[in-house]
C-alpha positions as CSV (number, residue, x, y, z in Angstrom):
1,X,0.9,-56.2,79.2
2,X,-2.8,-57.7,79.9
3,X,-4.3,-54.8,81.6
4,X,-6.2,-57.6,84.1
5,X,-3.4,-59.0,84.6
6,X,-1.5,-56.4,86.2
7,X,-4.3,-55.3,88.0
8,X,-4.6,-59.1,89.5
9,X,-1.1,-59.1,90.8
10,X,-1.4,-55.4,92.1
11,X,-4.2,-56.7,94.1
12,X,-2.8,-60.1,95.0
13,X,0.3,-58.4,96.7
14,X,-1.6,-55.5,98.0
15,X,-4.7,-58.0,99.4
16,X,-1.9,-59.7,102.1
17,X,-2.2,-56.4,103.8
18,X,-5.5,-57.3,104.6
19,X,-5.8,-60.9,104.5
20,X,-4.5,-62.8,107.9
21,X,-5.5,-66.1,106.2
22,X,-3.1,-64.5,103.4
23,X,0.3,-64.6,105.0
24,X,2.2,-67.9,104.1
25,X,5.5,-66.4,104.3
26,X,4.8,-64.8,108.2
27,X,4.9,-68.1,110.0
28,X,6.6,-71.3,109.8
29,X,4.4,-74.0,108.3
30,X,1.8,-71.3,106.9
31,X,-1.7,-71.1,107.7
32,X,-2.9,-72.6,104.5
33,X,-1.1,-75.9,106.4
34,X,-2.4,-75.8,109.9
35,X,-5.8,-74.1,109.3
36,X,-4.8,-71.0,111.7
37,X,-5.4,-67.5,110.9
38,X,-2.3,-65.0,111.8
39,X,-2.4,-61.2,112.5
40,X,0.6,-59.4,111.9
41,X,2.2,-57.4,114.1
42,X,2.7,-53.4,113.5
43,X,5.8,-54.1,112.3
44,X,5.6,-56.7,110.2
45,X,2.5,-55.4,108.6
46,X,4.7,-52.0,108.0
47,X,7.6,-54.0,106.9
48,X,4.8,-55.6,104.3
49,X,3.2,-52.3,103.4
50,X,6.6,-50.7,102.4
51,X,7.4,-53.7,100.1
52,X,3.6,-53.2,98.3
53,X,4.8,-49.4,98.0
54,X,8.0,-49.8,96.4
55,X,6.1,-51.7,93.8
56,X,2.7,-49.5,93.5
57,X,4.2,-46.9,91.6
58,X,4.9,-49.2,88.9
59,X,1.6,-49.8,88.2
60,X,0.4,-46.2,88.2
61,X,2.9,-46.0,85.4
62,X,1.5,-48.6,83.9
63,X,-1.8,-47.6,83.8
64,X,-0.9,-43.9,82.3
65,X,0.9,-46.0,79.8
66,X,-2.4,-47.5,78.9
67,X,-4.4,-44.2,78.8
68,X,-1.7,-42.4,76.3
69,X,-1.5,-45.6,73.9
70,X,-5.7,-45.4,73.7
71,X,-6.5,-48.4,75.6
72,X,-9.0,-46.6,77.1
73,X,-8.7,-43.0,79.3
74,X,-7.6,-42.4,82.8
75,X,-11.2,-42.0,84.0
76,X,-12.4,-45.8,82.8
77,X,-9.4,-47.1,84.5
78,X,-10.4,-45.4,87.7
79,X,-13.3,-46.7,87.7
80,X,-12.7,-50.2,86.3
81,X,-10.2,-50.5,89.5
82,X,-13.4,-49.6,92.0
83,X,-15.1,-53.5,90.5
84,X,-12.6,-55.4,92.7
85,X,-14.0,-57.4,94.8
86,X,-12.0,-57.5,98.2
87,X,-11.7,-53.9,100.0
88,X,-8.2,-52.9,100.8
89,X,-6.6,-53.7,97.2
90,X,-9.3,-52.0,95.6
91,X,-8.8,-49.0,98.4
92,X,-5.1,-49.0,97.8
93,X,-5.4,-49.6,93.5
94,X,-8.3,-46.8,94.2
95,X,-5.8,-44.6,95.3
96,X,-3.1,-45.4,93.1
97,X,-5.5,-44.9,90.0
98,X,-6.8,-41.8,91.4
99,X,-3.2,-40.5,91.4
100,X,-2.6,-40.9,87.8
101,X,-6.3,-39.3,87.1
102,X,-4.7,-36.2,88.7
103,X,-1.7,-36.4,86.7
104,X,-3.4,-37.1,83.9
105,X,-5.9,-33.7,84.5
106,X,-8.8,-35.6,82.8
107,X,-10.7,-34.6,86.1
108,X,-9.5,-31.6,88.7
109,X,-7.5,-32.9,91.5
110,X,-10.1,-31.8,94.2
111,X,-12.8,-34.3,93.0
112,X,-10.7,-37.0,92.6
113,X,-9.0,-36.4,96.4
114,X,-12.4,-35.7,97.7
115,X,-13.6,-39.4,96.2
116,X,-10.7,-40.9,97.6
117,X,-11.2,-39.8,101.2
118,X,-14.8,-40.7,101.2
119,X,-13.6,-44.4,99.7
120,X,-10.9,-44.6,102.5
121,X,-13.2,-44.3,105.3
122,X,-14.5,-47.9,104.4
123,X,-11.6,-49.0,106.0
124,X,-12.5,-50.1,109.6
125,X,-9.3,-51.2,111.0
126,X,-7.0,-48.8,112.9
127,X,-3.9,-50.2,111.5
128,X,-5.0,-50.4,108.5
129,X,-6.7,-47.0,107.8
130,X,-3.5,-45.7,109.2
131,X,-1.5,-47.1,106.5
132,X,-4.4,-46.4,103.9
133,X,-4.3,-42.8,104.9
134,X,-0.5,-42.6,104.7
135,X,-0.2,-44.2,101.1
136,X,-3.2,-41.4,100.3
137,X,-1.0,-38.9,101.5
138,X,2.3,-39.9,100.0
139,X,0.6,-40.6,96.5
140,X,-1.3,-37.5,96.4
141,X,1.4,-34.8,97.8
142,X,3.3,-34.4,95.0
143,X,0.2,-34.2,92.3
144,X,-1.1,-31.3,94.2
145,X,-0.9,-27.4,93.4
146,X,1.4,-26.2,96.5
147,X,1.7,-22.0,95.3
148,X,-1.1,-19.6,94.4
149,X,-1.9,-18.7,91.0
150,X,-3.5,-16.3,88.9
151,X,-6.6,-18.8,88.4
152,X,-9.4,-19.3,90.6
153,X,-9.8,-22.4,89.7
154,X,-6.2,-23.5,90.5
155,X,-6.9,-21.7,93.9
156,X,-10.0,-23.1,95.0
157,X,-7.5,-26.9,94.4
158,X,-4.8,-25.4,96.6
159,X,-7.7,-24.9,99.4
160,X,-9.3,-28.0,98.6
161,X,-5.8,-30.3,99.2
162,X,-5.6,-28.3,102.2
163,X,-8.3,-29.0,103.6
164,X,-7.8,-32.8,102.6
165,X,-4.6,-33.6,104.0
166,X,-5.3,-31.9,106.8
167,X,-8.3,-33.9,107.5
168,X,-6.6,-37.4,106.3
169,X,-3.6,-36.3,108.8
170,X,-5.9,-35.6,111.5
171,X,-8.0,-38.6,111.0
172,X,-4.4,-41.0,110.8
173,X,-3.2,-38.9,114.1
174,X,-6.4,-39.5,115.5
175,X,-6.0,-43.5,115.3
176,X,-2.5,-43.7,115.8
């Protein structure tokens, strides 16, 4: 239950996504034997991102666990997930983190989504925006306020996630 840890092996199994020197189990001998490099193809890198998926849940559980039993609140563990050092785990822990900030409601969904899209367009990579984008979208739909209320507040969210998933779509429909 090392906090590190956890985070290490999140971003160990997320990183193959966007390593090619990273995926020993894609070829025969691996490339850690011959010295070659290997891009995966848009299936197999699907076929890898649904596998990192299944598991990323998990560790947004994990890390609400860790904000209710006081080792530390949601917001320090969204931002202690931004200090890793390669791009794409940190982009997809980014996410993953930012999705129990909203559950949590220490910060208003519509700064935390409008973070996250800004820290999503680091990704260069067609392929891999296009998957980025779609994990944003499937982590964030169901955190989101979907019916008006009586609140402004709440209102100006519902507009807000709107607006963002209908840019994030646009932009993932734009590469595809």
């Amino acid at each position: 239950d090392d906090l590190p840890a956890v985070l290490d092996r999140a971003a160990h199994m997320i990183g193959e996504l966007g390593d090619p020197h990273n995926h020993h189990h894609m070829t025969s001998p691996g490339p850690a034997v011959t010295g070659t490099s290997v891009l995966l193809s848009p299936k197999n890198y699907y076929e890898l991102h649904m596998r990192a998926l299944e598991e990323i849940p998990n560790v947004e559980e994990y890390l609400l666990s860790r904000a209710s039993e006081g080792d530390g609140t949601m917001s320090e563990l969204y931002e202690a997930v931004q200090y890793f050092p390669k791009v794409l785990p940190r982009l997809y822990l980014q996410i993953c983190a930012g999705s129990a900030l909203i559950r949590s409601k220490e910060s208003s969904a519509k700064t935390v989504l409008e973070d996250l899209i800004e820290a999503v367009k680091c990704e260069q990579s067609p392929l891999r925006g296009l998957f980025l984008r779609h994990y944003l979208l499937q982590a964030t739909r169901d955190k989101l306020p979907d019916s008006p209320a009586d609140t402004t507040k709440l209102e100006e969210e519902i507009n807000a996630s709107e607006e963002i998933n209908l840019s994030a779509g646009a932009r993932q429909a734009h590469q595809s």
